[in-house]
C-alpha positions in Angstrom: 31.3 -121.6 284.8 30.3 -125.1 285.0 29.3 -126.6 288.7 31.1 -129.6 289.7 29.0 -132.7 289.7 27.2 -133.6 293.6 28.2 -136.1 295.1 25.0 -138.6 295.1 24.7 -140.7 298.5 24.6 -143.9 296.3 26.6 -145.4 293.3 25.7 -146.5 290.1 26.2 -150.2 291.4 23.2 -148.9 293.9 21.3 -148.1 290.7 21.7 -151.6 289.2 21.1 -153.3 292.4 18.1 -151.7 293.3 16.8 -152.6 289.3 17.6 -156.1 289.8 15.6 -156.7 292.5 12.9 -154.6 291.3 12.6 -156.8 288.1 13.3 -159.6 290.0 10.3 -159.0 292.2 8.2 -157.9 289.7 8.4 -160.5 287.3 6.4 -162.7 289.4 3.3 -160.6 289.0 1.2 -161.2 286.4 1.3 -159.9 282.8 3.8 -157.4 284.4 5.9 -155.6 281.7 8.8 -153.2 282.3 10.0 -150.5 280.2 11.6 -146.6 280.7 9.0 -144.1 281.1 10.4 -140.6 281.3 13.6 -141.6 282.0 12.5 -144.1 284.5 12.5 -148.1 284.7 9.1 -148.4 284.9 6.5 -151.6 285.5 3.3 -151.9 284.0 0.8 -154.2 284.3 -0.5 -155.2 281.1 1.7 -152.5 279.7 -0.4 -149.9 280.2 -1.2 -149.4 284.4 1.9 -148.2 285.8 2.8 -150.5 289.6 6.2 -148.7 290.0 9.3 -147.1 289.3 12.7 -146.8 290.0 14.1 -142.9 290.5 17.3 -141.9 290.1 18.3 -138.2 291.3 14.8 -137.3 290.0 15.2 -133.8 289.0 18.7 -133.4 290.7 16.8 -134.9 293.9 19.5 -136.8 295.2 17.8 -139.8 296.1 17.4 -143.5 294.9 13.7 -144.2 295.2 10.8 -146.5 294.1 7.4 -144.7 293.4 4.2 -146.5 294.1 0.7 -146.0 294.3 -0.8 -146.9 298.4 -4.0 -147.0 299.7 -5.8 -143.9 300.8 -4.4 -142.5 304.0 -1.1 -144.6 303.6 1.3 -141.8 302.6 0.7 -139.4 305.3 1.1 -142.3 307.8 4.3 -143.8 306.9 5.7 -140.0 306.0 4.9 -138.9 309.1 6.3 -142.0 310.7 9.6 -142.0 308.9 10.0 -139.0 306.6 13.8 -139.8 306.2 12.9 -142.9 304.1 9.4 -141.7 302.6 8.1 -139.0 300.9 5.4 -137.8 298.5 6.7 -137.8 295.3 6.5 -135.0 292.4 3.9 -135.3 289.5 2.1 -138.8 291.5 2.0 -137.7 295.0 -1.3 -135.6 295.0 -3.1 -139.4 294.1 -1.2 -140.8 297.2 1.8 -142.4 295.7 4.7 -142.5 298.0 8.2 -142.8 297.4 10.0 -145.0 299.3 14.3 -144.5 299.7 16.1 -147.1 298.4 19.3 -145.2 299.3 18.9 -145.1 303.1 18.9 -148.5 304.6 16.8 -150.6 302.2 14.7 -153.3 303.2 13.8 -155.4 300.4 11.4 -157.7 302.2 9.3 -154.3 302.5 9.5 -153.6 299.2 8.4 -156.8 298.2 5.9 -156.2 300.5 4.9 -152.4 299.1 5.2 -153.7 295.6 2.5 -156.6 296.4 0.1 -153.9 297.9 0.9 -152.1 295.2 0.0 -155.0 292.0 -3.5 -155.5 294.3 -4.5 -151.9 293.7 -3.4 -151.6 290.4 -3.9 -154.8 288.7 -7.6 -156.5 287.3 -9.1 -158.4 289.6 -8.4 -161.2 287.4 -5.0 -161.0 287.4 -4.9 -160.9 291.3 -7.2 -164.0 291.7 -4.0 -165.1 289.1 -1.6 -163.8 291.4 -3.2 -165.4 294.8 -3.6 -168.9 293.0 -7.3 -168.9 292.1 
């Protein structure tokens, strides 16, 4: 006997939404490409160091979530600050990647801010001299 489907706390016009603004935002990073990885949108910078992705009940999770790499130390602050919105994500989280909720509350001005923090740890140097106008 076949479970009903869960009810996610998001809809599929979250899903879209959230991908919109992630490309959005990403775009303007150098030699930034997007493709799916595993099932995932996914960004890469010069199509081979992932920045980010999008996750969408992730192994029947139930959440809406970017992944991203952080500097050391940053995951167990902002867990342990708000573990409602982040959380150390499966497969990445043991390199300190966090996952940020893009289902509870979003703030997009922090994920542009993440993603940026993100691109500077990530990318060539060259690319970030690019990025900051040099």
């Amino acid at each position: 006997m076949d479970e009903p489907p869960r009810e996610l706390p998001y809809s599929p016009e979250d899903v879209a939404e959230a991908t919109r603004r992630l490309r959005e935002r990403c775009e303007r990073f150098p030699e930034v490409s997007e493709r799916l990885s595993h099932g995932a949108v996914t960004f890469f910078v010069r199509g081979k160091r992932t920045l980010a992705y999008l996750t969408d009940d992730h192994h029947g999770d139930g959440r809406l979530a970017l992944v991203y790499p952080a500097p050391p130390g940053v995951q167990e602050d902002v867990i342990r600050a708000e573990p409602d919105r982040f959380f150390r994500p499966p497969y990445v989280g043991h390199r300190g990647w966090v996952g940020l909720r893009l289902d509870v509350d979003p703030d997009w001005d922090e994920v542009a801010d993440v993603l940026d923090e993100a691109y500077r740890l990530v990318a060539p140097k060259t690319l970030v001299r690019q990025l900051d106008g040099g």
